[in-house]
C-alpha angles and dihedrals in degrees: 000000000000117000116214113207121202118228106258126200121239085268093056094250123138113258089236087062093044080055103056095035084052080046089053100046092051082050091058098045088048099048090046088055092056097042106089091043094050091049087058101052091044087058098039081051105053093042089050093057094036085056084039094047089051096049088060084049105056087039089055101048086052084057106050088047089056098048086047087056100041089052092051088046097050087052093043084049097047097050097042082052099048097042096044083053090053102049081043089058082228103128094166082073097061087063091057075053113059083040085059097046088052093054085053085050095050086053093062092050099064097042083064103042081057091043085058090054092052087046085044087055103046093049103050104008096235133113116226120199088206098082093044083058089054090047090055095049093052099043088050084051085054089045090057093045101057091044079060085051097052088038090051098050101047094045091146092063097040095085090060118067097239116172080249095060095038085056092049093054091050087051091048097055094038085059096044088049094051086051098057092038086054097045089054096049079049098061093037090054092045080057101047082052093051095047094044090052 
């Protein structure tokens, strides 16, 4: 019966070990040389998304202030208007009213559709397109609102085609039509998210 030996090393190691031991201190060197740059870009890194992560902070705060003003303003302004209609004797007002504190509302809205998507990012570190289609959907809406508003209060004009009026009506398509496209990129982005997951 025939006896295989396998090559030892001088130290009476197998080839195959001298090989892995010569592997792992490759390994070592290798890992040494790239142990001081590593450090500075782990530092640089983690001072770079601190920094990152405060930025969106302090963003955010302001936010969430200006949403908090806005809010108390639309309410100030709602009640001065109504109740200024109301001691005018003038009630169709109140109506130009109520469509203005809802376009304050609207406002808020957004700031604090924006303000989710800082909190969005702080917490996770990743952007998302979904809450900037929101935001224009709403801001058309506002759009639309405040043509209303114009239109509404020159009533008297409206019957005949002015180059005010023709200019009302453009912005008022542009803004329908901004509102269904994004509507549409909405729900195919809703798809490709559903298909990817």
């Amino acid at each position: 019966m025939a006896k295989y030996q396998v090559g030892t090393g001088e130290d009476g190691t197998s080839s195959s070990q001298n090989e892995k031991i010569h592997e792992t201190n490759h390994r070592q060197q290798d890992n040494q040389s790239e142990e001081p740059e590593d450090r500075i870009a782990s530092f640089s890194g983690n001072l770079l998304d601190k920094a990152d992560s405060l930025i969106y902070a302090i963003v955010g705060i302001s936010f969430l202030l200006g949403a908090l003003v806005a809010l108390v303003y639309s309410f100030w302004d709602f009640g001065v208007n109504v109740t200024k209609a109301i001691n005018d004797g003038k009630p169709p007002e109140i109506a130009l009213s109520v469509i203005g504190f809802i376009s304050g509302l609207l406002l808020v809205l957004i700031i604090m559709e924006v303000l989710g998507t800082v909190i969005h990012y702080l917490k996770s570190h990743e952007t998302s397109l979904r809450p900037f289609l929101f935001i224009g959907i709403v801001s058309a809406t506002r759009s639309i609102l405040s043509i209303g508003a114009k239109l509404s209060v020159g009533q008297e004009n409206a019957s005949s085609i002015t180059a005010s009026f023709q200019a009302a009506m453009i912005e008022l398509g542009v803004s329908a039509a901004v509102i269904v496209a994004l509507g549409i990129t909405l729900k195919l982005l809703g798809k490709l998210v559903e298909t990817e997951s």
